[in-house]
N, C-alpha and C positions, 0 to 999 in steps of 0.2 A: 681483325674484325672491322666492317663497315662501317662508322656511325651514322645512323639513322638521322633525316632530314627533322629537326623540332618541329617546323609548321605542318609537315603530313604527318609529325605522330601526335599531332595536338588533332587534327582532324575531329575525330570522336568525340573530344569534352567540347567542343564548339558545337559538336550537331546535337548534344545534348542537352543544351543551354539556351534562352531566350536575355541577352545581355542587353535590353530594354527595360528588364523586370527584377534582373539580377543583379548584385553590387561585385558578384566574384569576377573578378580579373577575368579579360578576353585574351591576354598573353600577347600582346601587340610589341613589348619590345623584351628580347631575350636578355637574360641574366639583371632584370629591373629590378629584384628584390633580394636575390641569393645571389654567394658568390659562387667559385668552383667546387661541388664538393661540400655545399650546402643542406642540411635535412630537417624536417619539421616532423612532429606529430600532430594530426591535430583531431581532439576530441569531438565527433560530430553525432547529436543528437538528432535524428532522422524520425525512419518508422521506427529505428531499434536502434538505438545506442551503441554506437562502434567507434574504433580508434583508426585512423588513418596514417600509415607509414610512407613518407616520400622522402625518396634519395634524389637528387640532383646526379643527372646522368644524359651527355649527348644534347646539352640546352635544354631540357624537359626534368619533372619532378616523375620517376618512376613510382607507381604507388601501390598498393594492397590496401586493403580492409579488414583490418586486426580485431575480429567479431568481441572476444571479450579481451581487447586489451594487449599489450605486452606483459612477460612477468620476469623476476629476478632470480626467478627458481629454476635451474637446469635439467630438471627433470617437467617443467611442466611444457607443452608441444601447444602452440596456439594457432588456431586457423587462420591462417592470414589469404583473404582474396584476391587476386590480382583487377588493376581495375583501370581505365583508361588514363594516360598521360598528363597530366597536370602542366600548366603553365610554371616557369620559374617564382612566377609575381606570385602564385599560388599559394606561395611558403611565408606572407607577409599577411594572409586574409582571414581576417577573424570577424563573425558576423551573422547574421541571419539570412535565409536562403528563403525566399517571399513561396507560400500555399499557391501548390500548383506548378510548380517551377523541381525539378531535376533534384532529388536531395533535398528539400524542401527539410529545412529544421536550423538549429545552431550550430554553428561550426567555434570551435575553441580552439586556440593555441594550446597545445597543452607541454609540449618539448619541441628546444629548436636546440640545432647546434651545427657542427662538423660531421662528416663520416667519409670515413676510406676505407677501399674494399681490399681485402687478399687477394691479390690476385687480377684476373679480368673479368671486371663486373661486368662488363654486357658476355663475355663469354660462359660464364655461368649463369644469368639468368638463362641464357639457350641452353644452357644443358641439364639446367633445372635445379640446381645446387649452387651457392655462394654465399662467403663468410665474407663478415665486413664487421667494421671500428665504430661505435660509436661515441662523442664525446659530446655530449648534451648538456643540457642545464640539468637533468633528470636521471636520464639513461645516458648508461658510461660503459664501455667496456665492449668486449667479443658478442657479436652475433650471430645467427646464419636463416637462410631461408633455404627451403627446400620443398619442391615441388612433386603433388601429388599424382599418381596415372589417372586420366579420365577414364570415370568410370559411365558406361553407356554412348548417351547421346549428349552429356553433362557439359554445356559449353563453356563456361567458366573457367578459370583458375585455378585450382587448389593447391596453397602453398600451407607448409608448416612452418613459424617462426618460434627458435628457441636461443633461448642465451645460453651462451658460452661459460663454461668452468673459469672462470675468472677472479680475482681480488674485487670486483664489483657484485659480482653474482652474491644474492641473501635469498633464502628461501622463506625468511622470517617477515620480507616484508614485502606488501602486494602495492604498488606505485598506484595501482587502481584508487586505490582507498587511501593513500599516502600524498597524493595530490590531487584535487578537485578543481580546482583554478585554473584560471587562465596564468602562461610565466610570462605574458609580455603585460596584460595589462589589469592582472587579479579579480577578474570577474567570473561570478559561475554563469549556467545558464541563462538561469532567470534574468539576471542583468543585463545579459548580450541579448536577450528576447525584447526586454524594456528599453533598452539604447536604440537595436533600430526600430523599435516603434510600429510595429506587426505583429502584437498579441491576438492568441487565437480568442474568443469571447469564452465567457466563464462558463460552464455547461448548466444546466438548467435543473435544480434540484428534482428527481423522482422519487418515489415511496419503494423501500424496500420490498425486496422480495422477504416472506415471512415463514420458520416452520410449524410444523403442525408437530404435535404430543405424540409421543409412541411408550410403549410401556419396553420395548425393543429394538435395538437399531435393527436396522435389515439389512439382509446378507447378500452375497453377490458379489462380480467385480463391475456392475456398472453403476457401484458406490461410491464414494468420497468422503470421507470419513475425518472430521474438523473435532477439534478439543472445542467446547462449548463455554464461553468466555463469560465473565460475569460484572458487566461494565454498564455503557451506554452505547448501543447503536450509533453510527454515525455515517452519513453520507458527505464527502469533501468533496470539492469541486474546485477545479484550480489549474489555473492559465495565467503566461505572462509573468511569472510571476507574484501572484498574487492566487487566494485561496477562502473559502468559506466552511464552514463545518455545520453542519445541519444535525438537529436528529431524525427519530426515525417518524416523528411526525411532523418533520420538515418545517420546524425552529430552528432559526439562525441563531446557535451557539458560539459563532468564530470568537468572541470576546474572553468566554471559558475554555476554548480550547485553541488558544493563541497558538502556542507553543506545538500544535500537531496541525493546523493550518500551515504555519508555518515550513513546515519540516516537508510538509506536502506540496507545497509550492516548489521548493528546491528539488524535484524530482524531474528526472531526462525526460522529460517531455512539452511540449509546446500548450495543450492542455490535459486533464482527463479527468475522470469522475470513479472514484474510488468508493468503495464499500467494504467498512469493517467494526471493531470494537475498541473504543476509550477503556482503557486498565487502568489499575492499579497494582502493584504485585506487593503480595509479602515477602520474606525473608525466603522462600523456599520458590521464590518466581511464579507464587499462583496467584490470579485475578481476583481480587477481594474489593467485592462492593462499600466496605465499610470504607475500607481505605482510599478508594475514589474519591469519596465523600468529604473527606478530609484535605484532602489534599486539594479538592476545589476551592473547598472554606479557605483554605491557609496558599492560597494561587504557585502551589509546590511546582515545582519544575521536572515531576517523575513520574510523569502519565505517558503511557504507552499505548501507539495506534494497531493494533494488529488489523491485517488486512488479508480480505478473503476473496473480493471481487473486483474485475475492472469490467466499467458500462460502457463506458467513451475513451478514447485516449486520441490525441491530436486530429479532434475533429471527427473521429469516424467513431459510429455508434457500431459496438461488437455486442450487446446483450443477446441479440438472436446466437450470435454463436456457442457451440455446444462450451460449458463449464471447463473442461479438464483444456480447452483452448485458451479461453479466458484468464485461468490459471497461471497460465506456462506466460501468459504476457504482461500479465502481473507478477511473476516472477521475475521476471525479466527487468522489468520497470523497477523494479526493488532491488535490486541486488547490489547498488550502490545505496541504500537509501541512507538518508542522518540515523542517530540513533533511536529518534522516537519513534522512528519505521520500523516494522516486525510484518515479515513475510508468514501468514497462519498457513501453515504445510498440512499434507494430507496424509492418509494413509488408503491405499485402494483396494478394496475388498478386506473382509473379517473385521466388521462392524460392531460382534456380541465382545469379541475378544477384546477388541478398543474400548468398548466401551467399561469391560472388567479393570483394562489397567486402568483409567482415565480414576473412574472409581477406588483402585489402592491407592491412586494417589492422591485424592482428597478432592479433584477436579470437582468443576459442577456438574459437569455432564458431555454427550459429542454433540453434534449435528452431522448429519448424512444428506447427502447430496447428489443427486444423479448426474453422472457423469457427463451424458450427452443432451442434458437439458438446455435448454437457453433462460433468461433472469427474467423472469416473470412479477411484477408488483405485486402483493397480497402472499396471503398465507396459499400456500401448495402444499400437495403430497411430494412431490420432488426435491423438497428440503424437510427431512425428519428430524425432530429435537429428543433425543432421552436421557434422561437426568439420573445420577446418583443421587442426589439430596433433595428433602422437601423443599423447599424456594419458590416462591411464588409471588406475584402483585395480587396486593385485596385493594377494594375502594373502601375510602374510609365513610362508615354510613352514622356514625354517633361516638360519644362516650361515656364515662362514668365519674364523674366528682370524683377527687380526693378527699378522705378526709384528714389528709397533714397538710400541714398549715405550710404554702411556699411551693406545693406541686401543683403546675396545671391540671392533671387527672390524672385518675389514677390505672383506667385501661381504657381502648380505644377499640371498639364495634366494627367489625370490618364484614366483609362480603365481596360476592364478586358476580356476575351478569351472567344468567340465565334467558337469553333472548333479551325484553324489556325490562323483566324482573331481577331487583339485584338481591341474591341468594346470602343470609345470614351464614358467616365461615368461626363465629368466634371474637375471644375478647383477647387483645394484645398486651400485656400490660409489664415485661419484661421486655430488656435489650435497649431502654432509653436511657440518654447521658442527659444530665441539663441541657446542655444545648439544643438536644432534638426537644426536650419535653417545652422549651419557650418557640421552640421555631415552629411546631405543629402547632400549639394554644395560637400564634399568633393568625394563623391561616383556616383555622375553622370558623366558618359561615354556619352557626346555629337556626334551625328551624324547627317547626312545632311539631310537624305530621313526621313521621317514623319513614323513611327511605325506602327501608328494606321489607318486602312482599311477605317476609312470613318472620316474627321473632318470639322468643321464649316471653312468657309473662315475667319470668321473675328478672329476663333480663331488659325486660323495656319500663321493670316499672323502677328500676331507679337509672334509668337510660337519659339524656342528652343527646337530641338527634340534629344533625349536620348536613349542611349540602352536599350529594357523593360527588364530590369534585379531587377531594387530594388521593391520590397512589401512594400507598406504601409496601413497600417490598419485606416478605416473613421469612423465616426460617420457621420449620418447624418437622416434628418427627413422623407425624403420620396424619391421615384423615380418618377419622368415625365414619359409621355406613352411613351417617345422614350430612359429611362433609363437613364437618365442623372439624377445626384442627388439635391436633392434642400440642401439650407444648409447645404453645408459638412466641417466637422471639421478635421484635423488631428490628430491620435491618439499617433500612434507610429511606428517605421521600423520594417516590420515583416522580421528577417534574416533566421525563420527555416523553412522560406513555399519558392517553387521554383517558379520562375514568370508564368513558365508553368503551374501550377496546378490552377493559379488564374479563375476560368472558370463562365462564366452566369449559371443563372438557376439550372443548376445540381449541382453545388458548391455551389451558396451563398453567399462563404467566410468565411465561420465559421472554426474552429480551430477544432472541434472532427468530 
């Protein structure tokens, strides 16, 4: 075999690069950073998070696009794309690739090492098949590539890389997840985003998209069908490494929700603006508002972000694009995420049925979703919320004295908005700890005139009435025909919904 001229197979990465604006090597002198028989991977954060495989071959780094990654498992077939020739110096560059520019994102070191091929490597790549050695800081042992038929007019590459049955080969562990860092100089993204000093800007907090009540999910496949979560709304936003956490009334929470800021930040991208729900789980991994609540008080380290939408991701705003798109790129975007990250999956089509298990399992409820919508601000039909259990936000409009000596009161008057009118729903007076009954006494603003547009005499005449300012979230088993609730529990203060939004019928009460 011939070996091919380095500077005419470097051609291509030169006419794809502006090296005025770019710090990656123009490949000016051969073999300047690898010796013979050299190989890098290097982890590059783009539009979509891939792994790059380059062999040193003929003066030049041959390379592919290893979409999710190499794996250790010999059964698993990974797509690898062939992709134009790399410079030797190529194998040395780890760094940020400047907006606007060819690959535009992070590039990481992720494995460097040695490798030698069975055989004759440029003779097998032309024949579309070759094994080769790897002896890396990472990956060790037997490999092979192997090349797919084009299919159509398909211009590209399609190669398959799988590892070889070897003393190296583990099926037990995914290297993806096993090493995050950089091996030359221990940095993740974020960092190599912050060293060179080209953060994209933080995206600009929006108001959630919101759904409407339904007594039934609705049926169909251009549904999307989400487990309904019972937390706090949250809109993240984060670039650069760095992150903010909002609610859904667009309160800057980053300081309560350090620890999911955070997490958000270390995610393979340059910016994006994420939408989803703050948890807490019980023992059986279900979302329990109490426990939320606790774990803020006591700044617990076991809040979990589950995530349901992406708005923005590096730079480019996707909300017009239809949902199950959006989706698939926030899955994407997740699929390495730390562990505070929880990808909310879906189910498409049979709504009544999901919403049957959701309900044996104690869940709160679904949300349905139209598939082909785009993310609209405010409450839509295109996002439907149906609930297994009573739960609801009242505004608190009064209360009742105790009469034992040491309790702030002894039930709390709630209600909830009927246009300007806020409608009498009942007295609260079970489901409070000390601690809640000093933290509400401390935040009611007492007033003389009565809040609420219509109440019972016998209940306004030993009533204490309040400014409808604080949200409290109920449990309870049912409504009377005249809304009033039987058995109501108190759950917890909801501080990130406004008392105004608290509304009948078209609200609910629900949190998405």
């Amino acid at each position: 075999m011939i070996a091919r001229s380095a500077t005419a197979s470097l051609a291509a990465y030169r006419a794809k690069r502006d090296f005025t604006r770019t710090r990656e090597p123009r490949g000016e002198t051969p073999r300047a950073a690898a010796g013979q028989g050299a190989y890098v991977v290097q982890k590059h954060r783009a539009r979509r998070t891939h792994f790059d495989l380059r062999l040193e071959l003929d003066g030049a780094l041959e390379s592919w696009a290893v979409t999710r990654g190499p794996s250790l498992d010999p059964s698993e077939k990974r797509l690898a794309v062939r992709t134009e020739d790399h410079p030797l110096d190529y194998a040395g560059f780890e760094g940020a690739i400047p907006q606007g520019e060819y690959g535009a994102g992070e590039v990481m070191l992720w494995d460097r090492g040695r490798w030698s091929p069975v055989g004759d490597a440029r003779s097998g790549i032309e024949r579309g098949h070759f094994k080769f050695t790897l002896a890396g800081e990472r990956l060790k042992g037997g490999f092979a590539l192997t090349r797919l038929p084009r299919r159509g007019k398909e211009r590209r590459e399609n190669w398959l890389l799988v590892k070889e049955k070897d003393r190296f080969a583990d099926p037990d562990v995914d290297p993806i997840r096993e090493w995050t860092k950089s091996v030359v100089s221990g940095r993740g993204f974020a960092e190599i985003a912050a060293g060179d000093a080209w953060p994209a800007p933080l995206p600009k907090f929006r108001a959630p998209q919101l759904a409407t009540l339904a007594h039934a999910p609705p049926s169909g496949a251009d549904w999307l069908h989400e487990i309904k979560f019972d937390g706090y709304r949250a809109i993240v936003a984060a670039a650069g490494g760095a992150a903010r956490a909002y609610t859904r009334s667009g309160l800057d929470w980053t300081d309560r929700f350090a620890r999911i800021a955070e997490a958000v930040a270390q995610l393979p991208m340059r910016s994006a603006l994420v939408d989803g729900e703050i948890v807490a789980t019980d023992e059986c991994g279900r979302s329990d508002f109490g426990r939320l609540q606790k774990a803020l008080e006591a700044r617990a380290d076991v809040l979990i972000f589950y995530v349901f939408d992406l708005l923005e991701i590096d730079g480019e705003d996707i909300s017009k694009a239809p949902l199950v798109e959006r989706k698939a790129r926030l899955a994407e975007l997740t699929r390495e995420a730390p562990a505070a990250i929880r990808y909310s999956d879906h189910l498409r089509g049979g709504g009544p049925r999901f919403l049957e298990e959701c309900c044996r399992m104690k869940l709160e409820g679904v949300v349905s979703k139209r598939a082909d919508r785009p993310y609209v601000s405010g409450r839509t039909l295109s996002w439907i919320k149906t609930k297994c259990v009573g739960r609801d936000e009242f505004v608190v409009g009064g209360y009742r004295p105790s009469a034992k000596d040491g309790r702030a009161f002894a039930s709390l008057l709630i209600g909830e908005y009927e246009g300007r009118a806020l409608r009498y729903r009942g007295r609260v007076g079970a489901g409070f700890s000390e601690s809640d009954l000093a933290r509400l006494a401390a935040k009611l603003r007492e007033r003389k005139i009565s809040p609420f547009a219509e109440l019972p005499r016998d209940i306004a005449r030993a009533a204490r009435f309040v400014e409808p300012r604080l949200v409290v979230e109920i449990a309870y088993a049912e409504r009377t025909s005249d809304g009033v609730l039987r058995h109501p529990r108190f759950v917890a203060l909801r501080e990130d919904k406004p008392a105004k939004e608290v509304a009948a019928a078209r609200d609910g009460g629900g949190k998405r």
